[in-house]
py3Dmol code that shows the C-alpha trace and the ligand (Angstrom):
import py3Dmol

protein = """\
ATOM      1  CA  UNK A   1       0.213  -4.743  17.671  1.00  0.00           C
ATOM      2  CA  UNK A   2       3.418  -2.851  16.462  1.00  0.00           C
ATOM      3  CA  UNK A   3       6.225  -4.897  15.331  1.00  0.00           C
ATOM      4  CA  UNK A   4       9.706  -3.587  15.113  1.00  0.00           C
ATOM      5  CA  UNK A   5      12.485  -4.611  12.717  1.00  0.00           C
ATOM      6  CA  UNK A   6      15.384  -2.511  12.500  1.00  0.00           C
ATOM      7  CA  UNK A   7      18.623  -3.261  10.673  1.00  0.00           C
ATOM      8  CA  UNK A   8      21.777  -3.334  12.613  1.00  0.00           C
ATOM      9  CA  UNK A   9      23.610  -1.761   9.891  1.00  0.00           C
ATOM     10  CA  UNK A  10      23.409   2.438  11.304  1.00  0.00           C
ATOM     11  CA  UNK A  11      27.747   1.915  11.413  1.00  0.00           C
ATOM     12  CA  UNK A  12      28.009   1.157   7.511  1.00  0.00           C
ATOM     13  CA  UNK A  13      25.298   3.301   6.655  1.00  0.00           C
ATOM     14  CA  UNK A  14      26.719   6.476   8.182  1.00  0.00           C
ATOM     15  CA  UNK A  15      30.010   5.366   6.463  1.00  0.00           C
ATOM     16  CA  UNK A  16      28.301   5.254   2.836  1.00  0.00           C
ATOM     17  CA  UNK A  17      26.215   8.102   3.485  1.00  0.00           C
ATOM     18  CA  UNK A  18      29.180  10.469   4.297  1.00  0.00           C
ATOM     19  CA  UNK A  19      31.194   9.036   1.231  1.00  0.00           C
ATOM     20  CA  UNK A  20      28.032   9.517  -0.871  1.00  0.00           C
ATOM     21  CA  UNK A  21      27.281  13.098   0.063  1.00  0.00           C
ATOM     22  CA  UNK A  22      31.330  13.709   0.045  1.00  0.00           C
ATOM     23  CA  UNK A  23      30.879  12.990  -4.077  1.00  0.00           C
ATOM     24  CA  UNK A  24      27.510  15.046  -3.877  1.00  0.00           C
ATOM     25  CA  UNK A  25      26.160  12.601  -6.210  1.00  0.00           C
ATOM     26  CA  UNK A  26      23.210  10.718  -4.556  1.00  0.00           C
ATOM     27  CA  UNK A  27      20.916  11.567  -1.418  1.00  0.00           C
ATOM     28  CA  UNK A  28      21.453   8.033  -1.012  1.00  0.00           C
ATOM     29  CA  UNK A  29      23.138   5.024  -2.477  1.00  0.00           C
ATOM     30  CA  UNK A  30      23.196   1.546  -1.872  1.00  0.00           C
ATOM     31  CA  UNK A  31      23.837  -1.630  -2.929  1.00  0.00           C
ATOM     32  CA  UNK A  32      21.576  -4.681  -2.353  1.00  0.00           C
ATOM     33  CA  UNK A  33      19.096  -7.017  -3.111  1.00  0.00           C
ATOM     34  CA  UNK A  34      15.124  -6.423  -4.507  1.00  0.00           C
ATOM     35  CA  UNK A  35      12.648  -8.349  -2.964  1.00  0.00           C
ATOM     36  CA  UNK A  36      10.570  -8.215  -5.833  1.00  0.00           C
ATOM     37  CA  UNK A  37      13.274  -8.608  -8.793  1.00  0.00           C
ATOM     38  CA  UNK A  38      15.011 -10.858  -6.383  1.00  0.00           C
ATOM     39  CA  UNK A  39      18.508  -9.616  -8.076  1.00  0.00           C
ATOM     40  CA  UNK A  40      21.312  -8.209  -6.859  1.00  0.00           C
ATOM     41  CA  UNK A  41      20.146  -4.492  -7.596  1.00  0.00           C
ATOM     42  CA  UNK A  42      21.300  -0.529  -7.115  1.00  0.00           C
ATOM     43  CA  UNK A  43      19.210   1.575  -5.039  1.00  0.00           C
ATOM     44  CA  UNK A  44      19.400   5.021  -5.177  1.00  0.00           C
ATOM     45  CA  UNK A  45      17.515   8.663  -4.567  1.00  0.00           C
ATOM     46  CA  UNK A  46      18.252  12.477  -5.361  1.00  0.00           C
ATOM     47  CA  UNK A  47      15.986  13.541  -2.594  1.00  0.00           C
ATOM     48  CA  UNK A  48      15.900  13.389   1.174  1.00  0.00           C
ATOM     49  CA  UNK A  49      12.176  12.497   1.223  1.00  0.00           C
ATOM     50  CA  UNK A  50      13.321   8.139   0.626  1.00  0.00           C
ATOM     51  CA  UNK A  51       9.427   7.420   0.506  1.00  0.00           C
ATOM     52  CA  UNK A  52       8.806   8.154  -2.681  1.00  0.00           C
ATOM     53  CA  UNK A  53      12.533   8.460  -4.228  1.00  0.00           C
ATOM     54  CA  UNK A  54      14.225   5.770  -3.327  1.00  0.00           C
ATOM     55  CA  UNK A  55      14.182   3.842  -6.555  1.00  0.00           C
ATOM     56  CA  UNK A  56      15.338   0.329  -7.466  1.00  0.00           C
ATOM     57  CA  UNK A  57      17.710   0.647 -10.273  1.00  0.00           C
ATOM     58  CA  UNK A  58      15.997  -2.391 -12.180  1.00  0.00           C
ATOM     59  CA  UNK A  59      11.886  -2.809 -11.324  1.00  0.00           C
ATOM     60  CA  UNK A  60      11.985   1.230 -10.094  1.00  0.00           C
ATOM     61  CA  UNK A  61       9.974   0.417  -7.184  1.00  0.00           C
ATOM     62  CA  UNK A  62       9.890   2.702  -4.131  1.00  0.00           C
ATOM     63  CA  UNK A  63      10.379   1.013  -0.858  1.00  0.00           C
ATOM     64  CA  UNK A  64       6.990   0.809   0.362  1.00  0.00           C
ATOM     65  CA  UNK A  65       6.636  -1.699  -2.280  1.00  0.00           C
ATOM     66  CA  UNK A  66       9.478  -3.594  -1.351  1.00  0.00           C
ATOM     67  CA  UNK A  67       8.228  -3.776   2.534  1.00  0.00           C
ATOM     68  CA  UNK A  68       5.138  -4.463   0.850  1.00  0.00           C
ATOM     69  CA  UNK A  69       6.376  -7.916  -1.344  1.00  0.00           C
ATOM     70  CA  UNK A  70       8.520  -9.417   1.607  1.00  0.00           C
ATOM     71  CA  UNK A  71       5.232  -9.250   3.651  1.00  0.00           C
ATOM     72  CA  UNK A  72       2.969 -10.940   0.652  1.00  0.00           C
ATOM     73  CA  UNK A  73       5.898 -13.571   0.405  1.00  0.00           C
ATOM     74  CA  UNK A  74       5.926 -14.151   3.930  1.00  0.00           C
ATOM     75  CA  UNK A  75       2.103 -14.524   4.656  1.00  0.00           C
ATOM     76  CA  UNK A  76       0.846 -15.916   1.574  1.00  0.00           C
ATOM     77  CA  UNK A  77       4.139 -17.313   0.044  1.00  0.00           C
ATOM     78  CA  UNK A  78       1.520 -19.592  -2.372  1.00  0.00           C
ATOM     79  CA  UNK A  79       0.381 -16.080  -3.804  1.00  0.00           C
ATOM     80  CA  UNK A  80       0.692 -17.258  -7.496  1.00  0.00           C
ATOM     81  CA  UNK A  81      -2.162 -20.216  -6.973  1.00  0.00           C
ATOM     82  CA  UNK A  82      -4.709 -17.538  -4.989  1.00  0.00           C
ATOM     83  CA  UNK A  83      -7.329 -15.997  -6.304  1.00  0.00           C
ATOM     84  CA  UNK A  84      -6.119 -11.473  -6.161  1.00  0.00           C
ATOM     85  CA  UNK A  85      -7.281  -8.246  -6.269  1.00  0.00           C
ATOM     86  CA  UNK A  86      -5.498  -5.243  -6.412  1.00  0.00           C
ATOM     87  CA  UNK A  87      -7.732  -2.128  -6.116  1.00  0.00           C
ATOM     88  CA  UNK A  88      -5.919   1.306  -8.071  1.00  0.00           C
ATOM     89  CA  UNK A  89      -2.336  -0.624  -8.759  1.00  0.00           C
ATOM     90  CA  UNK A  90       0.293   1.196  -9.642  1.00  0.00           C
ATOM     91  CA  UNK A  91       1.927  -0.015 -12.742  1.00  0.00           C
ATOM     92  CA  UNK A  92       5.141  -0.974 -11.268  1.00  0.00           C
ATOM     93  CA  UNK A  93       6.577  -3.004  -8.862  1.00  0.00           C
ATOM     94  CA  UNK A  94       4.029  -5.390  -7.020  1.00  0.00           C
ATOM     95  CA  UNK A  95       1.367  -4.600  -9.255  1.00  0.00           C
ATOM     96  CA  UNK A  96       3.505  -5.800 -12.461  1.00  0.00           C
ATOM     97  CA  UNK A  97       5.122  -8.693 -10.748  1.00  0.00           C
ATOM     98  CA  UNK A  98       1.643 -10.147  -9.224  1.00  0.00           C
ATOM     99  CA  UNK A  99       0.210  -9.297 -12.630  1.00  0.00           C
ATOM    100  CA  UNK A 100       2.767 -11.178 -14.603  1.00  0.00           C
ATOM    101  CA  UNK A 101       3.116 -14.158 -12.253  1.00  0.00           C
ATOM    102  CA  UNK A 102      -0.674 -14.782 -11.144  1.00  0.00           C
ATOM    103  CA  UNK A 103      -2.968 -16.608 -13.392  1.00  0.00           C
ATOM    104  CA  UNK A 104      -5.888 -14.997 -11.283  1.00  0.00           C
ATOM    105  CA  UNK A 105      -4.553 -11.697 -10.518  1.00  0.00           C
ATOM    106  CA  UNK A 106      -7.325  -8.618 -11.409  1.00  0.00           C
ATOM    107  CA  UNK A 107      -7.036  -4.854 -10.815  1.00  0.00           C
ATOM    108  CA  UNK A 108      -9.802  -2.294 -10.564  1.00  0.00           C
ATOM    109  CA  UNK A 109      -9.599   1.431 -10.219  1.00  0.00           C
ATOM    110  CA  UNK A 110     -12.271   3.622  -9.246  1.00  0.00           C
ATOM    111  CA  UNK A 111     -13.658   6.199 -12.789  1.00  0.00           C
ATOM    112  CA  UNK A 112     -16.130   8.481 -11.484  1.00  0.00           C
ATOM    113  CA  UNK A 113     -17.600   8.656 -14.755  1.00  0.00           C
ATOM    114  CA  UNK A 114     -18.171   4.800 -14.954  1.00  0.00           C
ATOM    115  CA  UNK A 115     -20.925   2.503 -13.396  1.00  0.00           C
ATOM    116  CA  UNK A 116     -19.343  -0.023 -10.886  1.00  0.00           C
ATOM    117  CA  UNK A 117     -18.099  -3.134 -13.221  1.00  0.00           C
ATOM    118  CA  UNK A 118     -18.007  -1.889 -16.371  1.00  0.00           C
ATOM    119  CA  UNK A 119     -14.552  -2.012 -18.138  1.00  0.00           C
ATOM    120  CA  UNK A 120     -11.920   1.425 -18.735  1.00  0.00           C
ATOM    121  CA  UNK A 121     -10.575   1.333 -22.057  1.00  0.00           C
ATOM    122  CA  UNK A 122      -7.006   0.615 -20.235  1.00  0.00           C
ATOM    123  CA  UNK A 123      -8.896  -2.754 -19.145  1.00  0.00           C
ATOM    124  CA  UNK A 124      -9.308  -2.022 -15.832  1.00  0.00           C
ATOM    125  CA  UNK A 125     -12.425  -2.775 -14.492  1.00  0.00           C
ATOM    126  CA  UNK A 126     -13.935   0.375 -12.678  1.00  0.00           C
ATOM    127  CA  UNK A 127     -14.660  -0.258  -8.953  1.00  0.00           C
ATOM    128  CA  UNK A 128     -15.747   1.541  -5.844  1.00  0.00           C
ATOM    129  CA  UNK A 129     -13.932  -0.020  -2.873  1.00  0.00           C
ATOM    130  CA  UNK A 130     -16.878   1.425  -0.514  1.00  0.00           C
ATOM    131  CA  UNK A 131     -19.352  -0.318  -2.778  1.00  0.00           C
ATOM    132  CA  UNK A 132     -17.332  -3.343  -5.064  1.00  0.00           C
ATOM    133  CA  UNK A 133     -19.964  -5.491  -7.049  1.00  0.00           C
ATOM    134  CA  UNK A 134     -17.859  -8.874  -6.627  1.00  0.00           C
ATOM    135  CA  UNK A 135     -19.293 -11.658  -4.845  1.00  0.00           C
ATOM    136  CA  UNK A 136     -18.687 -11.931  -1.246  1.00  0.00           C
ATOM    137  CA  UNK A 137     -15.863 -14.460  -0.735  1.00  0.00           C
ATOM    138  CA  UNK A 138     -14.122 -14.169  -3.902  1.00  0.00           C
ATOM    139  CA  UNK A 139     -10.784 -13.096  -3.240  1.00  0.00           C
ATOM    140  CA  UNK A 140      -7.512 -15.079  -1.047  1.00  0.00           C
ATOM    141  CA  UNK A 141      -6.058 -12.388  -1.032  1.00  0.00           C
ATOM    142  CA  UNK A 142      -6.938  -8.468  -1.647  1.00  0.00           C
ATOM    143  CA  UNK A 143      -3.829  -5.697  -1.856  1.00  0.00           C
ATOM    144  CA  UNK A 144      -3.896  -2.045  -1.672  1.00  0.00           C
ATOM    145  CA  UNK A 145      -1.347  -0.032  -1.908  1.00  0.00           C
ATOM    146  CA  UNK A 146      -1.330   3.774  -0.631  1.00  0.00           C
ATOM    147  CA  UNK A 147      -5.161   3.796  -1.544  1.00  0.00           C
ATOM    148  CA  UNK A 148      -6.901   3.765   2.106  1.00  0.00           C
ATOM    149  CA  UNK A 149      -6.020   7.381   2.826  1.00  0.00           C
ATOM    150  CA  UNK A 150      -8.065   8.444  -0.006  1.00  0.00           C
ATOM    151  CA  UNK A 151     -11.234   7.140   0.952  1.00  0.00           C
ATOM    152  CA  UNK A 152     -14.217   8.885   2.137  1.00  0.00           C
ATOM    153  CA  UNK A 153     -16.229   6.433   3.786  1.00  0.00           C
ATOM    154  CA  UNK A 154     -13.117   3.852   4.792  1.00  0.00           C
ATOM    155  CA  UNK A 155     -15.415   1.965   7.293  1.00  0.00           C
ATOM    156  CA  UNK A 156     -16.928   0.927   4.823  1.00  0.00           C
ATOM    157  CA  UNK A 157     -14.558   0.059   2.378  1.00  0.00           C
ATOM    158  CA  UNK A 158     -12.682  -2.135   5.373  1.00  0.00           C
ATOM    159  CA  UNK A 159     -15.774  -3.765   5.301  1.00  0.00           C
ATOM    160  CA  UNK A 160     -16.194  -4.186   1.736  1.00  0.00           C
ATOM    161  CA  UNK A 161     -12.888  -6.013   1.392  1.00  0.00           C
ATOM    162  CA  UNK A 162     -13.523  -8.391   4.021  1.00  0.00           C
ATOM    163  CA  UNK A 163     -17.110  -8.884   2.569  1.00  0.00           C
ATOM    164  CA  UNK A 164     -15.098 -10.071  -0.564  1.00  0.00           C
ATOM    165  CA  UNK A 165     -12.103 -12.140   1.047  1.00  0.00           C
ATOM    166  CA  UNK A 166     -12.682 -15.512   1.109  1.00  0.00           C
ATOM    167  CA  UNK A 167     -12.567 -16.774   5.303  1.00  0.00           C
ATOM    168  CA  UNK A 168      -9.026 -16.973   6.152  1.00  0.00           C
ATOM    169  CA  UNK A 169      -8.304 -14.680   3.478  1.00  0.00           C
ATOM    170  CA  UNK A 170      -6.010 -11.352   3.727  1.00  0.00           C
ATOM    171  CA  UNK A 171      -6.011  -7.410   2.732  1.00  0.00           C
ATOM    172  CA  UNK A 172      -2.262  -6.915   2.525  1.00  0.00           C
ATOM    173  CA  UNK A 173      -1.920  -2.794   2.799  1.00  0.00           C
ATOM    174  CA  UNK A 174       0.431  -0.281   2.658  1.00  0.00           C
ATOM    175  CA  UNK A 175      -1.101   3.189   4.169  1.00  0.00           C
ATOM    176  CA  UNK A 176       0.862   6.374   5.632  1.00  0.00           C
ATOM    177  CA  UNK A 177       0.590   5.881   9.166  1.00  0.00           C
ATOM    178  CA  UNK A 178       1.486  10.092   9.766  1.00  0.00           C
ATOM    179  CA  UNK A 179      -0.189  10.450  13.119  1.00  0.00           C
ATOM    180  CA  UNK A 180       1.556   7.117  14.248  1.00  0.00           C
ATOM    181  CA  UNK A 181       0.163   7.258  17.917  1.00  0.00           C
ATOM    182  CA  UNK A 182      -1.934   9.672  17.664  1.00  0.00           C
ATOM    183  CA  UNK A 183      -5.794   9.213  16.459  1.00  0.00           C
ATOM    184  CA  UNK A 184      -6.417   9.611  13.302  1.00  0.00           C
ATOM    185  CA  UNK A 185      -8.135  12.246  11.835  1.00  0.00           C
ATOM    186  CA  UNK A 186     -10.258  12.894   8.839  1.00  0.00           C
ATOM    187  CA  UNK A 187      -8.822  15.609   6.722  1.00  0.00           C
ATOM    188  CA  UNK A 188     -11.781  15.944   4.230  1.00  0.00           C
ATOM    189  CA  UNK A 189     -15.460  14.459   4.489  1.00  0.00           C
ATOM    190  CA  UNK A 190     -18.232  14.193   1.950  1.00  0.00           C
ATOM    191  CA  UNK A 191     -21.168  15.677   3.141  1.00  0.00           C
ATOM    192  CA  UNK A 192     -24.153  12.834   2.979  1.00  0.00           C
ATOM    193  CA  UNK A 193     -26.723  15.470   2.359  1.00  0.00           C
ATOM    194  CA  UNK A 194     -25.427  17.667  -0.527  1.00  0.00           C
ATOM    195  CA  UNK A 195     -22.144  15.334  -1.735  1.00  0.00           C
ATOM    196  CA  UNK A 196     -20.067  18.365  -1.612  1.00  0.00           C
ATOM    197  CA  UNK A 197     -16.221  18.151  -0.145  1.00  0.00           C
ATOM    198  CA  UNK A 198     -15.960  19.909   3.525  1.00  0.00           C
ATOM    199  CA  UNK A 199     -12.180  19.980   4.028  1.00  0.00           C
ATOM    200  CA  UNK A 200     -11.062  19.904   7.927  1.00  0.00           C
ATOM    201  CA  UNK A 201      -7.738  20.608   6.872  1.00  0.00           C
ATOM    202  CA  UNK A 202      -5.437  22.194   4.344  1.00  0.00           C
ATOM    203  CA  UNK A 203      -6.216  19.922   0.786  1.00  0.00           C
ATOM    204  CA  UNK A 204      -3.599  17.652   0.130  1.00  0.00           C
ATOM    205  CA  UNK A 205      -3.089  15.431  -2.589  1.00  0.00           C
ATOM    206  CA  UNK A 206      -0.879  12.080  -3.275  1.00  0.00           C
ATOM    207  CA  UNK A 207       0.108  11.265  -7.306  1.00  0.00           C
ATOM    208  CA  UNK A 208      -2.174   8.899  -9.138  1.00  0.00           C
ATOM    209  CA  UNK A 209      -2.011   7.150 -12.070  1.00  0.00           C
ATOM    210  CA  UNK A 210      -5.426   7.655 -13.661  1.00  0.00           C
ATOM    211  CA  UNK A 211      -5.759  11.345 -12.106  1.00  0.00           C
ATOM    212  CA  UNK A 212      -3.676  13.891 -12.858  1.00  0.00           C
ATOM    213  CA  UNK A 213      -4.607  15.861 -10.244  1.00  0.00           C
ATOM    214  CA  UNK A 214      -4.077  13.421  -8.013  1.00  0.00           C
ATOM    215  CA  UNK A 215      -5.830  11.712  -5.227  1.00  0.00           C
ATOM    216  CA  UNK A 216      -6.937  14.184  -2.388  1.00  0.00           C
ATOM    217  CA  UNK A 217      -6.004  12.874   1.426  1.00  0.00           C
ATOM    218  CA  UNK A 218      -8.909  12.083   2.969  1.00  0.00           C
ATOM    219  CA  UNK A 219      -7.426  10.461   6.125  1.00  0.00           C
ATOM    220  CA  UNK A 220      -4.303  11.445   8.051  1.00  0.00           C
ATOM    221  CA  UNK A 221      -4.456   7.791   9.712  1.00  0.00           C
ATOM    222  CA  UNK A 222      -2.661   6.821  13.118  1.00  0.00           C
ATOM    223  CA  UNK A 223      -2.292   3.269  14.817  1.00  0.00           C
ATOM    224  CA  UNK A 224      -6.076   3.546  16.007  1.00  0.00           C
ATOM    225  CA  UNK A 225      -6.459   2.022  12.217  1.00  0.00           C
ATOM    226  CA  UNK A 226      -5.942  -1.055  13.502  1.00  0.00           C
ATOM    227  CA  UNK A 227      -9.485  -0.524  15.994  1.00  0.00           C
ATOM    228  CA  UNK A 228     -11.485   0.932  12.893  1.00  0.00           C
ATOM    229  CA  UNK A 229     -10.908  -2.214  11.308  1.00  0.00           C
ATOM    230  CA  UNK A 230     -11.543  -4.540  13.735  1.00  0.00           C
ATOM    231  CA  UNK A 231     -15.354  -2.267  14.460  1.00  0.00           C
ATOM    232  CA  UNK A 232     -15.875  -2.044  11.092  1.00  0.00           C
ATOM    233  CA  UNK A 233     -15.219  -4.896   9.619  1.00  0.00           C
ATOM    234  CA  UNK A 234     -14.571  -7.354  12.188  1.00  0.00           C
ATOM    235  CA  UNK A 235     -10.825  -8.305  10.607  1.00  0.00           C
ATOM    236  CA  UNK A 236      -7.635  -8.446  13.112  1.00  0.00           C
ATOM    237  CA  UNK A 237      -4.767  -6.661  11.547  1.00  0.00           C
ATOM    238  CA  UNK A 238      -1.244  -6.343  12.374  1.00  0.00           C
ATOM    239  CA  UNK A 239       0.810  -3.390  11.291  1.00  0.00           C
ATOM    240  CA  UNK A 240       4.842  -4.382  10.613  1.00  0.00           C
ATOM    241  CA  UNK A 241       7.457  -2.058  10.443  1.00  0.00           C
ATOM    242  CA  UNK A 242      10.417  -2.828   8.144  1.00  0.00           C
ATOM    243  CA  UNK A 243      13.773  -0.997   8.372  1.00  0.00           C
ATOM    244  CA  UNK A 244      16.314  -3.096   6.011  1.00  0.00           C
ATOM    245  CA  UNK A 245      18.518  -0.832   4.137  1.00  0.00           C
ATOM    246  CA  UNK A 246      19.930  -4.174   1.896  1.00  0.00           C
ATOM    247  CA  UNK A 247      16.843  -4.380   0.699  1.00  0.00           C
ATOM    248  CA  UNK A 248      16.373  -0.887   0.250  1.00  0.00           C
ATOM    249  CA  UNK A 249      13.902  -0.458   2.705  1.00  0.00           C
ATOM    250  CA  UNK A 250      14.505   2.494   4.316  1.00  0.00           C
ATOM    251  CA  UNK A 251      12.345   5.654   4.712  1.00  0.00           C
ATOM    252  CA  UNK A 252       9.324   7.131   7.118  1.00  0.00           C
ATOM    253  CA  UNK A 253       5.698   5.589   7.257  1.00  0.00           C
ATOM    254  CA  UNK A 254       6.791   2.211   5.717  1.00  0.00           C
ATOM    255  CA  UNK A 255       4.419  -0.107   7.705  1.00  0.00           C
ATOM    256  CA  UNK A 256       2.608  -2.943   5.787  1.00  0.00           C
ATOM    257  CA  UNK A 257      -0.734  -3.825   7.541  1.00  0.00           C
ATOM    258  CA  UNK A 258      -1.992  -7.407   7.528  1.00  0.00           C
ATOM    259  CA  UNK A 259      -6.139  -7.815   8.430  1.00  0.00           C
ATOM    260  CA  UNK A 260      -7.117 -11.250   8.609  1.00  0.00           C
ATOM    261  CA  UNK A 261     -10.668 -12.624   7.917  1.00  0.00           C
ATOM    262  CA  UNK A 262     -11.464 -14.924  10.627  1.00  0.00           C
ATOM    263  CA  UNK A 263     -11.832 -18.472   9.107  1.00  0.00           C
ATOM    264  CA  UNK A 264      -9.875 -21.603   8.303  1.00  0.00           C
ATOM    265  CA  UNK A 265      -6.338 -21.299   7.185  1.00  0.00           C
ATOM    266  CA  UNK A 266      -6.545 -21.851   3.404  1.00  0.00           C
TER     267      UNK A 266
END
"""
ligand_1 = """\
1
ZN
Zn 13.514 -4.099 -8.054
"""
view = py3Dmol.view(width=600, height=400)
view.addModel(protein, "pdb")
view.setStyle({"model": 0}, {"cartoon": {"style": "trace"}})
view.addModel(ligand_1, "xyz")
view.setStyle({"model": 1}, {"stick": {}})
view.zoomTo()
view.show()
């Protein structure tokens, strides 16, 4: 299921948007409100690509993140009494907020030259989301942020994370959704035999935090996302699209996906 919710503010932004490129200054500037400071805040990018330039003047989030806070609000507004896992945060944003404000918030990211569980000397535990060594049903809620197009194996990672929720528990996602209607298709595989990289398409990679070289696109996901889950891993999940420019959510690919482990409400 799709969800649509788009601004009715096109008037005022082709207003600002002509003033702003009048003063060639900004790409695009804007006034409003951050869901995850919740202040009165600038927004503002140099760039036409918004995705990953359209900064909040205060926390510097990007407005994936923003989509991604009003959704965790709205579905699990108790989030600072659950029990969380982010898997390969980003150090901004979300990440800091639900570190900062969550008594039982973790983090993992995956070290390839680490065993499963043991600790990074930057404290993060090091964890494999296609193979996590937690507990099944230890986690309210799991979040992952721009992480599920990097996976090899992301059947099984779906079904790692709801091995791990708690019943009635949620994985609260952002994931470029580039072939939108179209399937999806896999962009690189690992072969099972050898463990060498066959690449289907052109290599592409997305920034990362802990790899300089970045993370290399495994996945060029569309809707059908929502069908892998629910084989793999037996989890409904709803994908909402957000289009509020006051909140500085504006840009392509912005949907927040929502899959639900069947079980009582918590
Ligand atoms: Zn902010």
């Amino acid at each position: 299921m799709v969800y649509s919710r788009l601004g009715n503010r096109f008037a005022s932004l082709t207003r600002k948007l002509r003033l702003m490129r009048d003063k060639k200054t900004f790409y695009l500037y804007q006034k409003g409100y951050c869901p995850i400071c919740q202040e009165s805040v600038e927004f503002y990018s140099e760039q036409h690509w918004l995705r990953d330039h359209f900064f909040c003047s205060s926390c510097g989030s990007i407005p994936r993140e923003r989509a991604l806070m009003i959704i965790v609000d709205q579905y699990r507004p108790n989030w600072r009494d659950l029990v969380v896992h982010e898997s390969s945060p980003g150090g901004r944003g979300v990440s800091v907020k639900l570190h900062r404000n969550c008594p039982n918030y973790t983090a993992s990211q995956y070290y390839p030259d680490l065993a499963p569980g043991e600790y990074h000397a930057s404290g993060f535990q090091c964890q494999n989301l296609e193979k996590m060594t937690f507990s099944d049903n230890s986690f309210d809620l799991f979040i992952t942020q721009d992480v599920m197009e990097h996976i090899f194996n992301p059947d099984k990672a779906f079904r790692e994370i709801a091995r791990v929720l708690k019943p009635g528990g949620v994985h609260i996602f952002t994931v470029p959704i580039v072939n939108k209607f179209n399937a999806s298709e896999p962009r690189a595989v690992r072969s099972a035999t050898t463990g060498q990289i066959e690449y289907l398409k052109e290599a592409q990679y997305h920034g990362n935090p802990v790899d300089a070289k970045g993370s290399l696109v495994t996945m060029d996901w569309g809707y059908d996302i929502q069908q892998v889950i629910m084989e793999a891993a037996a989890t409904p999940t709803t994908a909402i699209i957000m289009d509020d420019l006051d909140m500085g959510i504006r840009a392509e690919y912005l949907d927040v996906l929502v899959s639900r482990k069947p079980g009582p409400s918590e």
